[in-house]
ROSEBA-564285 format. One record per atom (N, C-alpha, C): residue in three letters; chain; atom name; y, z, x. Coordinates in steps of 0.1 Angstrom, whole numbers, plus 5000, padded with zeros to 4 digits. Layout:
! ROSEBA-564285
+-----+-------+------+------+------+------+
: res : chain : atom :    v :    w :    u :
+-----+-------+------+------+------+------+
: ALA :     A :   CA :    Y :    Z :    X :
...
+-----+-------+------+------+------+------+
! end
This chain:
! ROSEBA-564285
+-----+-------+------+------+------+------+
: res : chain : atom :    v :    w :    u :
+-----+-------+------+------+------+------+
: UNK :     A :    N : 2302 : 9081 : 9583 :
: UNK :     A :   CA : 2313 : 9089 : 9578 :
: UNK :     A :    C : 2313 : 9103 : 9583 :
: UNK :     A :    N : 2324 : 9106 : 9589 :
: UNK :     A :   CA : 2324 : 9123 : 9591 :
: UNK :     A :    C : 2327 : 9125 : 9580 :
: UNK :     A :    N : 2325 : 9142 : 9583 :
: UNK :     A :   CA : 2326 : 9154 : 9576 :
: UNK :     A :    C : 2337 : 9155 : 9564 :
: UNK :     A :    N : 2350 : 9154 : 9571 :
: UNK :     A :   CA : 2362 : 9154 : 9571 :
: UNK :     A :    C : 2368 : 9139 : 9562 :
: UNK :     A :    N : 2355 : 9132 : 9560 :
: UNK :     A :   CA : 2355 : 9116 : 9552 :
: UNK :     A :    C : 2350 : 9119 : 9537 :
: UNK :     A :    N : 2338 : 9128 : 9541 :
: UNK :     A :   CA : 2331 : 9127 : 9532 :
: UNK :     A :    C : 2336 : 9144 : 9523 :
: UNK :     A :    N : 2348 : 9149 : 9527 :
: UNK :     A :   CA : 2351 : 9155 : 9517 :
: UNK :     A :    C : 2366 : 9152 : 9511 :
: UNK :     A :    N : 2374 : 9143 : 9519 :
: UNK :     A :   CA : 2383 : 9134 : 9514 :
: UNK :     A :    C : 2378 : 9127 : 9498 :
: UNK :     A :    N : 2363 : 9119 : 9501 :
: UNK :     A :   CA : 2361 : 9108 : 9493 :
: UNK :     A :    C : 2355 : 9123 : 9480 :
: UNK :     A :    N : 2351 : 9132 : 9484 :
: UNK :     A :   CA : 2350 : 9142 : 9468 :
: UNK :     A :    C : 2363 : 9148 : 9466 :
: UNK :     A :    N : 2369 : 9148 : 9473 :
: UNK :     A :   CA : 2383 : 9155 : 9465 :
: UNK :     A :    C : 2388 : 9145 : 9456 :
: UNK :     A :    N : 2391 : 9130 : 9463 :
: UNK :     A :   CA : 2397 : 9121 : 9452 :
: UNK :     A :    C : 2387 : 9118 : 9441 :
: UNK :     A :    N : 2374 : 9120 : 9442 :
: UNK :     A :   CA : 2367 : 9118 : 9429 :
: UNK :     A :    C : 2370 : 9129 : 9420 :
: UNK :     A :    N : 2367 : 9143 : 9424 :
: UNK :     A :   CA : 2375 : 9154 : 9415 :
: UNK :     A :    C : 2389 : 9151 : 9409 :
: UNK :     A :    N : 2398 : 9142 : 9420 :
: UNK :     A :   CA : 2410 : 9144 : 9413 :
: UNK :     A :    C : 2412 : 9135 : 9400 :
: UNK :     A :    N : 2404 : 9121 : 9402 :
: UNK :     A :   CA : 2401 : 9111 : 9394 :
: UNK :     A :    C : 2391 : 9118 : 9380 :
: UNK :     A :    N : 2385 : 9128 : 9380 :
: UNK :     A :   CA : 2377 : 9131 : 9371 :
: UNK :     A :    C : 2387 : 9143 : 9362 :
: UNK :     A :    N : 2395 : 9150 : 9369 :
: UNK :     A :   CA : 2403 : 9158 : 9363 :
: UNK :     A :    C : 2415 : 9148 : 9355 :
: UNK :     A :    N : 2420 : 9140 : 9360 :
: UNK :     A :   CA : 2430 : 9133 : 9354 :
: UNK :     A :    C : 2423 : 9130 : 9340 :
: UNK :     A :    N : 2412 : 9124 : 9342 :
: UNK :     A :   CA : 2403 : 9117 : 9332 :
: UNK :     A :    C : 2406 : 9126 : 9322 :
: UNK :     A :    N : 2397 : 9143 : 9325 :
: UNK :     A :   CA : 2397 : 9149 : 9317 :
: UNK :     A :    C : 2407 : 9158 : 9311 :
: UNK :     A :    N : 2424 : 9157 : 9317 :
: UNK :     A :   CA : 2435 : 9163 : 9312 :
: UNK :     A :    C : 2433 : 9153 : 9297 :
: UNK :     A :    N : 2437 : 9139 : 9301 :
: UNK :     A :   CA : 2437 : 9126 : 9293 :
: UNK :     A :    C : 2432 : 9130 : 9283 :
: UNK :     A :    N : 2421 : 9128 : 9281 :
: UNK :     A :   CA : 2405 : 9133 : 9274 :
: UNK :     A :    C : 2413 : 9146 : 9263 :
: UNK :     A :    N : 2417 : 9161 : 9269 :
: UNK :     A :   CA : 2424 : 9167 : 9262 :
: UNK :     A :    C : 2433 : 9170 : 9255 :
: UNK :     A :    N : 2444 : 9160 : 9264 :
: UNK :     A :   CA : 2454 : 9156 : 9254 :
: UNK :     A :    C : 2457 : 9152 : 9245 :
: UNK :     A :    N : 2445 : 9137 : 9246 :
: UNK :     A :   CA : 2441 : 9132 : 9230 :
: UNK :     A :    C : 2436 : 9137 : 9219 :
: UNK :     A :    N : 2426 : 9152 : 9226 :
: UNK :     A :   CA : 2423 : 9157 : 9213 :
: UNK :     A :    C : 2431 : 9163 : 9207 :
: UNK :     A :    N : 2441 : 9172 : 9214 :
: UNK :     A :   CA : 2444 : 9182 : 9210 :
: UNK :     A :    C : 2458 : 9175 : 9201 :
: UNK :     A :    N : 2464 : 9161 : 9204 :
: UNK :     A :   CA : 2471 : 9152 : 9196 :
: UNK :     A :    C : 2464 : 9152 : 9180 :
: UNK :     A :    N : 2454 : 9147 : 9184 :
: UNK :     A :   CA : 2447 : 9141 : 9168 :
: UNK :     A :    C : 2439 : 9156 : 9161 :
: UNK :     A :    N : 2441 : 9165 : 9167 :
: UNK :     A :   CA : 2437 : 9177 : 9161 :
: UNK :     A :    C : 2454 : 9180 : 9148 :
: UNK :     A :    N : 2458 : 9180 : 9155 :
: UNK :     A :   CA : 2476 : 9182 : 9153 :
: UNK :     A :    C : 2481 : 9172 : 9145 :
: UNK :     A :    N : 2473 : 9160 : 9146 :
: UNK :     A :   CA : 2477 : 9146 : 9132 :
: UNK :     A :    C : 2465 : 9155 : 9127 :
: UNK :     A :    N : 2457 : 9160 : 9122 :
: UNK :     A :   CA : 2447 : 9162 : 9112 :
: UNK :     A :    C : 2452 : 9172 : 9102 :
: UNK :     A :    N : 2460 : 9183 : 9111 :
: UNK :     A :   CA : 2462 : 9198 : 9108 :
: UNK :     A :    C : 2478 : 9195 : 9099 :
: UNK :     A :    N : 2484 : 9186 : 9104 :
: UNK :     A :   CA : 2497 : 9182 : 9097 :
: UNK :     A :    C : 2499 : 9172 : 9086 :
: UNK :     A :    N : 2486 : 9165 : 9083 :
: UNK :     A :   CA : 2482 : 9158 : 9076 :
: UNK :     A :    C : 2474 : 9164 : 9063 :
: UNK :     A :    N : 2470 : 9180 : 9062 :
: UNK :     A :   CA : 2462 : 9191 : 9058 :
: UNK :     A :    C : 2470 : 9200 : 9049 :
: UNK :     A :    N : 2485 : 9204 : 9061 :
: UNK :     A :   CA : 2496 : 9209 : 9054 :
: UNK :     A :    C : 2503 : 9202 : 9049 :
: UNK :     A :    N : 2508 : 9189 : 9046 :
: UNK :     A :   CA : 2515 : 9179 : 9039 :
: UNK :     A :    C : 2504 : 9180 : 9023 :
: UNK :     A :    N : 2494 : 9179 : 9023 :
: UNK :     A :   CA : 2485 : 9179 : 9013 :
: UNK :     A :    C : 2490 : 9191 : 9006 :
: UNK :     A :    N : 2484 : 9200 : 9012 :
: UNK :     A :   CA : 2493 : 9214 : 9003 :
: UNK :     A :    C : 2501 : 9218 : 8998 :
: UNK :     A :    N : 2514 : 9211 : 9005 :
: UNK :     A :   CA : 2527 : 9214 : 9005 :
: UNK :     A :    C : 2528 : 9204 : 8988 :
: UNK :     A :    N : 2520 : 9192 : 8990 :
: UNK :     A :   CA : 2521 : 9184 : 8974 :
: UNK :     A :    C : 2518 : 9186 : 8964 :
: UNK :     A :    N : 2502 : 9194 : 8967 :
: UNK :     A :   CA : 2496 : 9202 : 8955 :
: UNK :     A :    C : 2504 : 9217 : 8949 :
: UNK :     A :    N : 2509 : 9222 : 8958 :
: UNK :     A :   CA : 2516 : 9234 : 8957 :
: UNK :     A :    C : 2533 : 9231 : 8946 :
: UNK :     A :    N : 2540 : 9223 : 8955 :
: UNK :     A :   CA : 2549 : 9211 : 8947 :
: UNK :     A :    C : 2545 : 9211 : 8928 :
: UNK :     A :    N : 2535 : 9199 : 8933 :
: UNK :     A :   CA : 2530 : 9198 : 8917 :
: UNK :     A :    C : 2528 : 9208 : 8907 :
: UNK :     A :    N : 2522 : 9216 : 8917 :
: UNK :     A :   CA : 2519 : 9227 : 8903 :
: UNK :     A :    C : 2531 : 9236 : 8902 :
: UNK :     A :    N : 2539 : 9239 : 8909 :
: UNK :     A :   CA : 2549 : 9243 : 8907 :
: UNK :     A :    C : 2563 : 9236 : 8895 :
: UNK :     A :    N : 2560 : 9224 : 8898 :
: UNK :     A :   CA : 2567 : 9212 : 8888 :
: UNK :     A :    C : 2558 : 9216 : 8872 :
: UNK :     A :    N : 2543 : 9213 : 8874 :
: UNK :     A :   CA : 2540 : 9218 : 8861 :
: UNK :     A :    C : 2541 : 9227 : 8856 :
: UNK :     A :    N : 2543 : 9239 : 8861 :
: UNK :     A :   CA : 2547 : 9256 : 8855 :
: UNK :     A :    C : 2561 : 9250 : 8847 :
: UNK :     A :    N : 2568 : 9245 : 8854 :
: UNK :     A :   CA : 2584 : 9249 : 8852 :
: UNK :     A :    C : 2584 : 9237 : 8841 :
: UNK :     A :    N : 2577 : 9224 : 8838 :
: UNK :     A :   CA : 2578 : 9213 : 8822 :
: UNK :     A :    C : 2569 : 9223 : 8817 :
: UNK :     A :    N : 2560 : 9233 : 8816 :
: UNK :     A :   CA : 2556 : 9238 : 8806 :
: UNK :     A :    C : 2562 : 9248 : 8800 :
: UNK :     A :    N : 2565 : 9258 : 8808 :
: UNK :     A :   CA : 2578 : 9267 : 8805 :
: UNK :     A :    C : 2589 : 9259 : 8799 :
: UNK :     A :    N : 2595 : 9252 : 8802 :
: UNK :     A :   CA : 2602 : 9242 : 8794 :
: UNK :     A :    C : 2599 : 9236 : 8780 :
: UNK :     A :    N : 2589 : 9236 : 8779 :
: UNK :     A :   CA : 2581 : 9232 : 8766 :
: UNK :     A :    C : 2579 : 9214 : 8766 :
: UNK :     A :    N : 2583 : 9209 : 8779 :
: UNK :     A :   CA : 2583 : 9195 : 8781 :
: UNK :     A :    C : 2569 : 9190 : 8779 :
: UNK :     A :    N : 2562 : 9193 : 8781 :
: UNK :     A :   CA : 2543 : 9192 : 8785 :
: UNK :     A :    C : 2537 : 9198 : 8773 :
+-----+-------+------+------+------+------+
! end
């Protein structure tokens, strides 16, 4: 193998290891974002509720 072979065959490995690892990133930064939205839906319910409970108590419902 020349020179000129043997830096062909590391550039396509770099490029094959970069793709990998965009991939690799993407995924996290996906399931970071299902976690984080899945965190503020929680809040948004508890926040909800208790707000529901102020307003039947104030009411004298409860």
């Amino acid at each position: 193998m020349s020179k000129d072979e043997n830096i062909e065959a590391i550039n396509d490995r770099l490029d094959e290891f970069e793709q990998r690892l965009e991939e690799t990133r993407g995924e996290y930064s996906q399931n970071l974002g299902k976690s984080m939205g899945r965190e503020v839906g929680v809040l948004y319910g508890v926040i909800f509720a208790l707000l529901f409970v102020i307003i039947l108590i104030k009411l004298n419902i409860i």
